[in-house]
MARPAGU-244479 format. One record per residue (C-alpha): x, y, z; residue number from 1. Coordinates in pm, whole numbers, plus 50000, padded with zeros to 5 digits. Last residue first. Example, Ala and Ser with C-alpha at 12.3 -4.5 7.8 and 13.67 -1.06 7.14 Angstrom:
MARPAGU-244479
+-------+-------+-------+-----+
:     x :     y :     z :   k :
+-------+-------+-------+-----+
: 51367 : 49894 : 50714 :   2 :
: 51230 : 49550 : 50780 :   1 :
+-------+-------+-------+-----+
//
This chain:
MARPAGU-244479
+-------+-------+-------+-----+
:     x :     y :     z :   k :
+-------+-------+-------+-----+
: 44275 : 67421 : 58583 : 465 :
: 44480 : 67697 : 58384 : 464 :
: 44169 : 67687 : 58114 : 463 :
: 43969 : 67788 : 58371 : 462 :
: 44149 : 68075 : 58522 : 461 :
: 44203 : 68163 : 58150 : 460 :
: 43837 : 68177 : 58093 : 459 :
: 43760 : 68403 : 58432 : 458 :
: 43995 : 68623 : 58370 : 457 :
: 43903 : 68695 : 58000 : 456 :
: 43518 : 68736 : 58153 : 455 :
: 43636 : 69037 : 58370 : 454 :
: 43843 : 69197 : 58087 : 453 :
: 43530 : 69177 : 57908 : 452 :
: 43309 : 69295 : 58162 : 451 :
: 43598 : 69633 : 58245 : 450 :
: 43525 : 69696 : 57862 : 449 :
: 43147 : 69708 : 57917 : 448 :
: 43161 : 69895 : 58222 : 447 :
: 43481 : 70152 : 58013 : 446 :
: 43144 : 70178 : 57717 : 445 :
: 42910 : 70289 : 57978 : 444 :
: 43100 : 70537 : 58123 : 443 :
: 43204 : 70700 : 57765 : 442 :
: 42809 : 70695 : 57669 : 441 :
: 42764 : 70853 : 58007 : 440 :
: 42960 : 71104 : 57966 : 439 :
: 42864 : 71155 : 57610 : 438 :
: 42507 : 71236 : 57715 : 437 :
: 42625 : 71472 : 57986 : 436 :
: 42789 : 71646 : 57745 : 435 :
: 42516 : 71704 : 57498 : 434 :
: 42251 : 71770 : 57803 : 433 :
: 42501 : 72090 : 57902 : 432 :
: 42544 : 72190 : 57553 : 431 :
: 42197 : 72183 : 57445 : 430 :
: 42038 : 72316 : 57788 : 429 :
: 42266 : 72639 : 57755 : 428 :
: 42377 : 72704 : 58105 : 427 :
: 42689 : 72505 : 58060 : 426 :
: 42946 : 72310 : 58254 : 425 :
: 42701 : 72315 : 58556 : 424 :
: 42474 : 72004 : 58407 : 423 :
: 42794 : 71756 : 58367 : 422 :
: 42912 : 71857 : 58742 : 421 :
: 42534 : 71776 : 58856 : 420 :
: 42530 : 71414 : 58669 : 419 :
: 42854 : 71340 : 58857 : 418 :
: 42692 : 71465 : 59183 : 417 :
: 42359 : 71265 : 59168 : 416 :
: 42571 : 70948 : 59121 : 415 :
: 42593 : 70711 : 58777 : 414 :
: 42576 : 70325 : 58721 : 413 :
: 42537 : 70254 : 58415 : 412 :
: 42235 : 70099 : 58258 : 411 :
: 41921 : 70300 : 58383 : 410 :
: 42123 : 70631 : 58357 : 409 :
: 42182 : 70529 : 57977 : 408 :
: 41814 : 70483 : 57898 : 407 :
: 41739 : 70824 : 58071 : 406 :
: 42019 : 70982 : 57863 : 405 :
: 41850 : 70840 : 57533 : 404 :
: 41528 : 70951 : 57645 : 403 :
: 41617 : 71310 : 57756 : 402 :
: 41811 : 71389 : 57472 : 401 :
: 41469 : 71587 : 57319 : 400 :
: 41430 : 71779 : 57582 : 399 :
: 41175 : 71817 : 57849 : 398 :
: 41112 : 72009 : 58204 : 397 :
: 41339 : 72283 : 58175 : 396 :
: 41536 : 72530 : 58406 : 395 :
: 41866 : 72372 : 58308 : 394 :
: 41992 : 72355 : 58703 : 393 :
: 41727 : 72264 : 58943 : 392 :
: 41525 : 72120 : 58617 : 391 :
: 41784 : 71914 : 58466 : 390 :
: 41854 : 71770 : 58889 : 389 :
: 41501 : 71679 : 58905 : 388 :
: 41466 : 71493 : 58582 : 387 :
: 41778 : 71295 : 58653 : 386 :
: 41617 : 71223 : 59003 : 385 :
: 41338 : 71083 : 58803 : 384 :
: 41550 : 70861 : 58564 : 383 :
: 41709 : 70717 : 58863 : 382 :
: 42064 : 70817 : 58982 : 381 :
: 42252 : 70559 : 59251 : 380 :
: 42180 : 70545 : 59554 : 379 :
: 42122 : 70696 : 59933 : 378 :
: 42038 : 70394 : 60124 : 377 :
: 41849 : 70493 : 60445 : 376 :
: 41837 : 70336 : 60744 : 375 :
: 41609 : 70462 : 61015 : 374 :
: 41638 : 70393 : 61417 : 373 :
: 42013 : 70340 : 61439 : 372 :
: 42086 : 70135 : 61744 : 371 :
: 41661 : 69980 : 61843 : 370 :
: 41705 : 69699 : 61574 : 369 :
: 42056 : 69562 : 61512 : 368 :
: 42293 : 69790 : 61305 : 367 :
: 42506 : 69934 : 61535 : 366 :
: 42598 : 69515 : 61687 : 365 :
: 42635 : 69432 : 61324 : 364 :
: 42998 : 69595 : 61330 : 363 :
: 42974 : 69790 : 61014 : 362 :
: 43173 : 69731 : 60696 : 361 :
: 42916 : 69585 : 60555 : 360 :
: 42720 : 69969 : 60540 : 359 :
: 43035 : 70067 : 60306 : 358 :
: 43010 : 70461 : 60207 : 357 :
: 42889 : 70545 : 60574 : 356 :
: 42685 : 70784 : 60703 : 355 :
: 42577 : 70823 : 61120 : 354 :
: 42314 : 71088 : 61173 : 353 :
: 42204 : 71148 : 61555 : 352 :
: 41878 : 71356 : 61605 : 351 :
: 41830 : 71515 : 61902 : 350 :
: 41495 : 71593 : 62080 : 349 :
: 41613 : 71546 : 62440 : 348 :
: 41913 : 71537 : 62684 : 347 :
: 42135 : 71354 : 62828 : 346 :
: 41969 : 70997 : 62709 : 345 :
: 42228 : 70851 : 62506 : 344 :
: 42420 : 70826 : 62829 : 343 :
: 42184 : 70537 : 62948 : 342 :
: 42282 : 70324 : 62648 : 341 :
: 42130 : 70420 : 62251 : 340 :
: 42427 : 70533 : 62022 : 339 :
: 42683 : 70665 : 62261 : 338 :
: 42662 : 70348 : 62480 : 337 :
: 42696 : 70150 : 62155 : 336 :
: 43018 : 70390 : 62105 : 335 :
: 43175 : 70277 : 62424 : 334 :
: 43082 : 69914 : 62396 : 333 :
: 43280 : 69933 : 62061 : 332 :
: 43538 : 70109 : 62256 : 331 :
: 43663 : 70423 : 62171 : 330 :
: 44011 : 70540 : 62072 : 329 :
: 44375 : 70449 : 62167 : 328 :
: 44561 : 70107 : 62252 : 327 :
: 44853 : 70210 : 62066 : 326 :
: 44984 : 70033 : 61733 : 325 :
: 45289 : 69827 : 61771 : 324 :
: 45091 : 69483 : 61814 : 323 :
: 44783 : 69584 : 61547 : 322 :
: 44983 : 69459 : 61235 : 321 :
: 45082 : 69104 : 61406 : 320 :
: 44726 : 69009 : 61502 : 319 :
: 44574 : 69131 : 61158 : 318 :
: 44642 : 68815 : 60988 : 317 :
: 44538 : 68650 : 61294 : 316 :
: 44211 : 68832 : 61413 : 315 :
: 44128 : 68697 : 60985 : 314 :
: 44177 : 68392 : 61051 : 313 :
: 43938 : 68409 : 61338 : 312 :
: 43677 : 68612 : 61201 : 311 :
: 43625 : 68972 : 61193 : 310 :
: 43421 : 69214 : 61381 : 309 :
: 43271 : 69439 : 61152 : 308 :
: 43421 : 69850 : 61211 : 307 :
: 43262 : 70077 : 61400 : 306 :
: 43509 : 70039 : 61728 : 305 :
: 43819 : 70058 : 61504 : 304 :
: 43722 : 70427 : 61467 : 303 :
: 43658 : 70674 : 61191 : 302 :
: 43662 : 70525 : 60841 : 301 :
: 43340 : 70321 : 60895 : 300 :
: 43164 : 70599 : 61028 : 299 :
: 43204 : 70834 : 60751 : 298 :
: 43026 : 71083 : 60900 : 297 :
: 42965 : 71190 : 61293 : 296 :
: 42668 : 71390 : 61295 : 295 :
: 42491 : 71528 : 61612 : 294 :
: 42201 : 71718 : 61510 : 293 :
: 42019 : 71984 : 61731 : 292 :
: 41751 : 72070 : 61947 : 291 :
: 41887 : 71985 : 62268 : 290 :
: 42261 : 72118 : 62329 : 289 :
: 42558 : 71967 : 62278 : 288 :
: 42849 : 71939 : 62569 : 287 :
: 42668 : 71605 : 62691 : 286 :
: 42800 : 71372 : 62404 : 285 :
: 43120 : 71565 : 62365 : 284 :
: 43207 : 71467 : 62753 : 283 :
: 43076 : 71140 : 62731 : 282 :
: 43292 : 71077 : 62387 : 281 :
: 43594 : 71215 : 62643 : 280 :
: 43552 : 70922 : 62878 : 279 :
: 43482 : 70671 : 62586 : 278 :
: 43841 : 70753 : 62454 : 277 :
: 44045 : 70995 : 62263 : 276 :
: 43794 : 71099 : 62005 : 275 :
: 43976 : 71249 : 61687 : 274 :
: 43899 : 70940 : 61450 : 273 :
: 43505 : 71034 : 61601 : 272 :
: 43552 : 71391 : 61360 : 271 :
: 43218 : 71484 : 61535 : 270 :
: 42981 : 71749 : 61316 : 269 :
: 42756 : 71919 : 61583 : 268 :
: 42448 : 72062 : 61350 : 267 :
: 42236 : 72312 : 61481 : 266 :
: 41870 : 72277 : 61421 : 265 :
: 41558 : 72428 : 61260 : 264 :
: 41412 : 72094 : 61170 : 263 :
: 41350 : 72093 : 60779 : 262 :
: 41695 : 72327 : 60783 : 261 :
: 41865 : 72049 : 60959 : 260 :
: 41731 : 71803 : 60782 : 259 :
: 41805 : 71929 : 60426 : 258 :
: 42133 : 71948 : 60515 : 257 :
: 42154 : 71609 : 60619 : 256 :
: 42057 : 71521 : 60350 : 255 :
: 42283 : 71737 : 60143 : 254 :
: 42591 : 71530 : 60333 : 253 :
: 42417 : 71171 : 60192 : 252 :
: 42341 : 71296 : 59865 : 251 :
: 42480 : 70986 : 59602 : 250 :
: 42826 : 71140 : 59599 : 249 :
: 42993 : 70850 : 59713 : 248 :
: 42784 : 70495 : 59725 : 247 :
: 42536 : 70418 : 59985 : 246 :
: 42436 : 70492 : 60354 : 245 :
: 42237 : 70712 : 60560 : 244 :
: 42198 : 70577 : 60915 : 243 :
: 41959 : 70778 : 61081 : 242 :
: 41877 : 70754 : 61471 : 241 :
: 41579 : 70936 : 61638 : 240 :
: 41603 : 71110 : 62007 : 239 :
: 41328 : 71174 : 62295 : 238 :
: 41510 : 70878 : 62548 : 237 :
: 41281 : 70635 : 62572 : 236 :
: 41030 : 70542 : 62830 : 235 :
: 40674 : 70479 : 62663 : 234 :
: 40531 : 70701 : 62745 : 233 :
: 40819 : 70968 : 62769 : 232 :
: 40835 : 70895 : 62388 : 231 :
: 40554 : 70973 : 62346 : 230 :
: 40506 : 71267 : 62505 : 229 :
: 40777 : 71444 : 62335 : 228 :
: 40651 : 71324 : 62023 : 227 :
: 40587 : 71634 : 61801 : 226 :
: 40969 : 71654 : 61656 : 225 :
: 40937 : 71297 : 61579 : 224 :
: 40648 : 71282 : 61400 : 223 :
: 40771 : 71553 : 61189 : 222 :
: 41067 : 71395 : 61098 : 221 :
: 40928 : 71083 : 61042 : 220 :
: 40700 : 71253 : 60782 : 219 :
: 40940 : 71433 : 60632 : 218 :
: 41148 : 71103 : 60601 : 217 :
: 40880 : 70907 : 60451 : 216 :
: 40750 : 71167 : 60239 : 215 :
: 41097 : 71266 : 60076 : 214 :
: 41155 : 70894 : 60009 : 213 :
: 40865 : 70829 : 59840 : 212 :
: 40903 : 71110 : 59630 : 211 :
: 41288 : 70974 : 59481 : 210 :
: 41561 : 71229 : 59567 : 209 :
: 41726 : 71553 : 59430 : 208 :
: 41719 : 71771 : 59731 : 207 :
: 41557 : 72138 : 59645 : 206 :
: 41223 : 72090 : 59808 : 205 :
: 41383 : 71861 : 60132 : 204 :
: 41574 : 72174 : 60138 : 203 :
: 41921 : 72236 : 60072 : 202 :
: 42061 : 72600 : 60135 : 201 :
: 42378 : 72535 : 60301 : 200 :
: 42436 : 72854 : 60541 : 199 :
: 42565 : 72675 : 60858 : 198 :
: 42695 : 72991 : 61008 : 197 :
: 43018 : 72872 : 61246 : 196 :
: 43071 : 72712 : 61591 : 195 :
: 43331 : 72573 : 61795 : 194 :
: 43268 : 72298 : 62066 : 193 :
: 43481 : 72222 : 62323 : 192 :
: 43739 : 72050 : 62465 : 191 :
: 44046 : 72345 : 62420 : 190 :
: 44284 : 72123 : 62261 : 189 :
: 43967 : 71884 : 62144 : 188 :
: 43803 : 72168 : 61922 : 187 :
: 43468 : 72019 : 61828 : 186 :
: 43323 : 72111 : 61474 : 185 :
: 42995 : 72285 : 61536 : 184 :
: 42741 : 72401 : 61237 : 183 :
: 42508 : 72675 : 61317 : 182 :
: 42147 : 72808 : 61221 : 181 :
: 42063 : 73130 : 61155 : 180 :
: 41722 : 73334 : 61174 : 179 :
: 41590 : 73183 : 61463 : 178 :
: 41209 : 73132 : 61508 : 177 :
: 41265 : 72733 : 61735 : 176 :
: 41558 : 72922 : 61905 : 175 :
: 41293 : 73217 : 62057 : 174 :
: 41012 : 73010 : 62113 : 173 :
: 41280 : 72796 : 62365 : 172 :
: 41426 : 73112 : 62512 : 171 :
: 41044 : 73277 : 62594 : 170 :
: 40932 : 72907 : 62736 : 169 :
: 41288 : 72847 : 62943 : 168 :
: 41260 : 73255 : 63069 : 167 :
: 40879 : 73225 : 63164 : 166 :
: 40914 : 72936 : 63398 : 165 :
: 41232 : 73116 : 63537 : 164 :
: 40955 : 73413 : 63609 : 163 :
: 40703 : 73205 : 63759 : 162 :
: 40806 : 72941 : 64031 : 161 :
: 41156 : 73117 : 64177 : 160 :
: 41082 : 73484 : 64079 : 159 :
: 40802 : 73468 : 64239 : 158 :
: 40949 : 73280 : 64602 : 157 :
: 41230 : 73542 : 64547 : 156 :
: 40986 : 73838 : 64518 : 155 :
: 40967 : 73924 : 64893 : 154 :
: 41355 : 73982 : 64861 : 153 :
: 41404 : 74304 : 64584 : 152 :
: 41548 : 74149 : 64280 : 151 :
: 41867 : 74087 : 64157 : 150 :
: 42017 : 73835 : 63922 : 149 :
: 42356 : 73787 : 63857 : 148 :
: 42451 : 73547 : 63566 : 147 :
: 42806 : 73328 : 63507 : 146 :
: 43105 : 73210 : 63321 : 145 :
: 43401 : 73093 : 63475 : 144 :
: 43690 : 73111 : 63216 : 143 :
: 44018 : 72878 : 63223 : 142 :
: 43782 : 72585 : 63119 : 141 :
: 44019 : 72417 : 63239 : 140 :
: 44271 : 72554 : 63543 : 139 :
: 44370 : 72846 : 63663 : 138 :
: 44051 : 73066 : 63646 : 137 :
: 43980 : 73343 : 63493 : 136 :
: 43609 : 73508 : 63601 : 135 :
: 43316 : 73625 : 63368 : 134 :
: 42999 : 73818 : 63471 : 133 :
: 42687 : 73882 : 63309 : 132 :
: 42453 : 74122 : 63483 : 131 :
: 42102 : 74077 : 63492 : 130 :
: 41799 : 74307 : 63683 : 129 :
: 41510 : 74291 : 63792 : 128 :
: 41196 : 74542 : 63838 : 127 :
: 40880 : 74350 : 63914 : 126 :
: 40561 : 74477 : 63721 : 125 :
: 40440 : 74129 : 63618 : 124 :
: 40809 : 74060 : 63451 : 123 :
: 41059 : 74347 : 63390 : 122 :
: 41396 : 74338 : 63282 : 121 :
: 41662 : 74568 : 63328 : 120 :
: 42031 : 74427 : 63130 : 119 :
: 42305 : 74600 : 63406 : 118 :
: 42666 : 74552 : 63251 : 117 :
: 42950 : 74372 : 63367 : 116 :
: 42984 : 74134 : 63062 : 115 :
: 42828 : 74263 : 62756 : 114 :
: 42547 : 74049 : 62575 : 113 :
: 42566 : 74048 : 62222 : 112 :
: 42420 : 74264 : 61939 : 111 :
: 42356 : 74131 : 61566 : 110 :
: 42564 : 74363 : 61298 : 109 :
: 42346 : 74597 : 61073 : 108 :
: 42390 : 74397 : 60676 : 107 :
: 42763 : 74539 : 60529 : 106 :
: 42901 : 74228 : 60523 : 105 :
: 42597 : 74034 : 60311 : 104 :
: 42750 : 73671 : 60251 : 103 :
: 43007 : 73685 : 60524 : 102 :
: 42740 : 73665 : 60798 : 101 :
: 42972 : 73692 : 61131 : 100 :
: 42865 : 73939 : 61293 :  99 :
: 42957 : 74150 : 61582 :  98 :
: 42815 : 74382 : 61830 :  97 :
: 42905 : 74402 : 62237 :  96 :
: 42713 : 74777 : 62329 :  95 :
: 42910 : 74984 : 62624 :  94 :
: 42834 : 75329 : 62786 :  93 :
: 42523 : 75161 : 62930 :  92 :
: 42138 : 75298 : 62822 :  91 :
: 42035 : 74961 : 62686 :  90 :
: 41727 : 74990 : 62438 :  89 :
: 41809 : 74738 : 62214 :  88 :
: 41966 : 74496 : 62433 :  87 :
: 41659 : 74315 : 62583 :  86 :
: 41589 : 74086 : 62298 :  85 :
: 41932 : 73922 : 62364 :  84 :
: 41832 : 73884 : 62724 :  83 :
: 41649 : 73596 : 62590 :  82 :
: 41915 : 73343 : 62428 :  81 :
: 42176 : 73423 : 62694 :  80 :
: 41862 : 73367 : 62992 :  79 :
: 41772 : 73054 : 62821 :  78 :
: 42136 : 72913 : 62812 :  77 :
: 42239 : 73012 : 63191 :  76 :
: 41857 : 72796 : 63280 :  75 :
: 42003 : 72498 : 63079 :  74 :
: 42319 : 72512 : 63221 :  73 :
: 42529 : 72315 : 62999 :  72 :
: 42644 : 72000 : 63136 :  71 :
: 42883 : 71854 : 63385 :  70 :
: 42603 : 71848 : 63711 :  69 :
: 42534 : 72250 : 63617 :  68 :
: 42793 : 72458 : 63383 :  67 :
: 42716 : 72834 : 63296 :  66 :
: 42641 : 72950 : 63659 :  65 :
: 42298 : 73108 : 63736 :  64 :
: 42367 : 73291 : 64062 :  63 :
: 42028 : 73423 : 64207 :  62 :
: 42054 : 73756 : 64389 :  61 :
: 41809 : 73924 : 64643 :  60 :
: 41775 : 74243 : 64716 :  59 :
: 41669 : 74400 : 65084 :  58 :
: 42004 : 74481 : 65285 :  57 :
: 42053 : 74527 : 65620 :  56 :
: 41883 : 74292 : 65805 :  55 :
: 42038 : 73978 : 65619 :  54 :
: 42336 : 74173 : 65561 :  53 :
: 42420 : 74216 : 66003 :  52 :
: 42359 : 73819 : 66027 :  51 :
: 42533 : 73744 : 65684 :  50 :
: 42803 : 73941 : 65828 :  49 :
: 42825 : 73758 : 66166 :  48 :
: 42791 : 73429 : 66004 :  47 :
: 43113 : 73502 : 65774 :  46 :
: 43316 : 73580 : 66019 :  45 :
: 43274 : 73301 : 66253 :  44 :
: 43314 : 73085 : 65991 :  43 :
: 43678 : 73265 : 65941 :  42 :
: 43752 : 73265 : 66286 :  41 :
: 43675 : 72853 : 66292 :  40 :
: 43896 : 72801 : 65965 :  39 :
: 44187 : 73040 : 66162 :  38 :
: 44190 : 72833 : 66493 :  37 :
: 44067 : 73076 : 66822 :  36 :
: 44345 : 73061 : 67109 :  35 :
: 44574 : 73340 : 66934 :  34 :
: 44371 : 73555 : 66731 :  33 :
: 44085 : 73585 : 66998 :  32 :
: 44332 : 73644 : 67236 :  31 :
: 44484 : 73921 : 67019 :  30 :
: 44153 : 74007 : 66922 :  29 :
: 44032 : 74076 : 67304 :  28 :
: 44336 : 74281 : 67411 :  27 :
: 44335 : 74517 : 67094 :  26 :
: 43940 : 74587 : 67177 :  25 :
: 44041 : 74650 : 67523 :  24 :
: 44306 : 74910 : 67442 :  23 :
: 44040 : 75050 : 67180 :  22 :
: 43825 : 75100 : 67460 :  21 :
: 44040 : 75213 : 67733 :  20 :
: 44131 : 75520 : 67411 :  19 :
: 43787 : 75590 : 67379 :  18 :
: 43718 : 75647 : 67751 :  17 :
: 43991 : 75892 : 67765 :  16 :
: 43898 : 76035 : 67436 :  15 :
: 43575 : 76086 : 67577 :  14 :
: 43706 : 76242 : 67896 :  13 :
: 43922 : 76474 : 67750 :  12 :
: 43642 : 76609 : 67529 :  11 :
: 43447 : 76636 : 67822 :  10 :
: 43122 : 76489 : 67951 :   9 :
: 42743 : 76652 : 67891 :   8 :
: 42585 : 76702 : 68239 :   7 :
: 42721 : 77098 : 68267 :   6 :
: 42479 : 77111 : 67973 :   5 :
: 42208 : 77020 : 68147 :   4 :
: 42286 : 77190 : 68470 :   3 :
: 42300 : 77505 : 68210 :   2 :
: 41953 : 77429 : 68039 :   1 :
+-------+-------+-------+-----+
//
């Protein structure tokens, strides 16, 4: 025991040899500084820990970034949507809430996913776990969003084939069973979309239109949210065009409404006027997500691109008004593009809605076969729409002004929302059916003025010649 403890060296010693050590150690990385370049030191560096971590250390993490290839990170999007369901029982010190339902404020706020905070999930007995995580940065978006996930290494290959697999189908069951649905107007300071409730309560039920309409359109609707295969049969992009035209105030925005709540999706409403060019219409185009509506309304006031080419004498008269305006907006090739061209394909099952007060306005290049899929003319009031409307808002199915009004709404020419402001100025069916009687009488009486005026025109023209 004492020869082997007369074996064990000094203190002096070892600081001796540690100090010839360090001296050495100094030596080497000031050569190693000096005659080694700084990119090929920093490789070096990072090889040497992945080395020593790839031994070390026995998670796993997947980074799920919020953009992929300029769009929305599909996988980033299904893990937001589900980890929502795994908030209830988190045990952090920190809970995001919020709501933003102004029609019941005091209803239990929805809960949000907290950045830099552990979400535990568990999938076939494998314990992972998510943490969002958000980064400035210096230039646009200004905010790097992403995901952590962790789990233990020999499940990567599992994770990898199965559990992803289970976060898109979970996500996508999820959105098609929401409770709200949103409306986006698109910010272009910021280039991106901003969202609100979309709470209009129009159903294909409560819309004032003829019966064969409301079959044909639930019916297309229907087909088309069922035809994924389909339409990867036969090669097209997994999208349906409306163009709902007609006079102001005949329906065309409850439509739409009805629509989205038919379909369950968000609605993307596009001020195109507010476009910049076909570069940024890409950029809107593949900032929406799948499942929704992208409307852009009153497409005949929005862009030059919309509008019907004109003749020659008419490029002339408009020659000299056009030379001091800027060469800004999209192109009509731009918009076609848009409409039904290879970037109409980023993504699937979307509907796009184009409306328009003046369809003969259009440039007849969007309104050729294969552009706009449907076109629907929104009219005038019929005698059954009438019918509809007394009954959404009178709560009764006859009256004894309902033929004389009937005969009037088949002689003057009258929208769905001018019959609905006569109907709200009273709930009493008398008063409300009394007015709208003498509306029309007073509408039809200014047609047949404006016909006389009309034919006085027309006689003195002659008379002239």
């Amino acid at each position: 025991m004492a020869s082997l403890f007369n074996q064990v060296p000094s203190v002096s010693a070892v600081f001796a040899i540690y100090t010839s050590f360090s001296a050495i150690m100094m030596i080497v990385r000031k050569i190693f500084n000096e005659i080694v370049p700084q990119k090929i030191r920093d490789y070096i560096t990072v090889k040497f820990v992945d080395l020593f971590s790839s031994y070390f250390q026995s998670n796993f993490t997947f980074v799920i970034e919020h953009k992929w290839d300029f769009c929305e990170n599909n996988t980033f999007r299904a893990a937001k949507v589900y980890l929502t369901t795994r908030l209830a029982g988190l045990s952090s010190g920190e809970l995001l809430v919020g709501s933003s339902d102004l029609k019941n404020p005091t209803a239990e706020p929805n809960l949000g996913i907290p950045p830099n905070t552990k979400i535990v999930d568990e999938f076939e007995g494998i314990h992972l776990e998510w943490t969002l995580h958000f980064v400035e940065t210096k230039s646009y978006p200004y905010e790097k969003k992403y995901f952590h996930l962790t789990c233990k290494k020999q499940f990567r290959e599992k994770i990898m084939t199965d559990y992803f697999a289970y976060l898109a189908k979970s996500a996508e069951k999820i959105m098609r069973h929401r409770e709200n649905l949103y409306i986006y107007t698109y910010n272009q300071k910021d280039s991106s979309w901003q969202s609100a409730i979309f709470e209009h309560h129009t159903t294909f039920e409560t819309l004032a239109i003829e019966p064969q309409l409301k079959t044909t359109m639930i019916d297309d609707l229907d087909a088309f949210s069922k035809g994924k295969d389909f339409f990867k049969s036969v090669g097209r992009a997994w999208k349906r065009g409306y163009l709902l035209y007609g006079p102001p105030g005949t329906g065309k925005s409850s439509m739409v409404a009805a629509i989205a709540n038919h379909m369950n999706y968000n609605i993307y409403d596009l001020q195109i006027q507010s476009v910049s060019d076909d570069g940024e219409l890409r950029k809107i185009l593949t900032a929406t997500k799948n499942r929704s509506i992208l409307l852009i309304e009153d497409i005949d006031c929005g862009a030059d691109a919309s509008r019907r080419r004109q003749t020659k004498n008419e490029e002339d008269v408009e020659l000299q008004k056009q030379k001091k305006k800027p060469d800004l907006g999209i192109s009509l090739s731009g918009l076609l593009n848009f409409v039904d061209g290879l970037w109409s394909s980023c993504g699937e099952e979307r509907i796009i809605i184009f409306t328009t007060n003046h369809k003969e306005k259009l440039d007849l290049a969007l309104l050729r076969p294969g552009r706009m899929d449907v076109h629907i003319l929104m009219d005038y009031c019929t005698p059954f729409v009438l019918k509809k409307l007394v009954a959404m808002y009178l709560k009764i199915d006859d009256h004894f002004l309902f033929d004389p009004i009937e005969k009037l709404v088949l002689e003057v020419s009258v929208t769905p929302a001018e019959i609905a402001q006569q109907l709200m100025a009273s709930k009493k069916a008398d008063i409300a059916l009394k007015g709208l009687l003498e509306f029309l009488e007073n509408k039809k009486m200014k047609k047949e003025d404006t016909k006389v005026e009309e034919e006085g025109e027309i006689e003195d023209a002659e008379t002239k010649e």
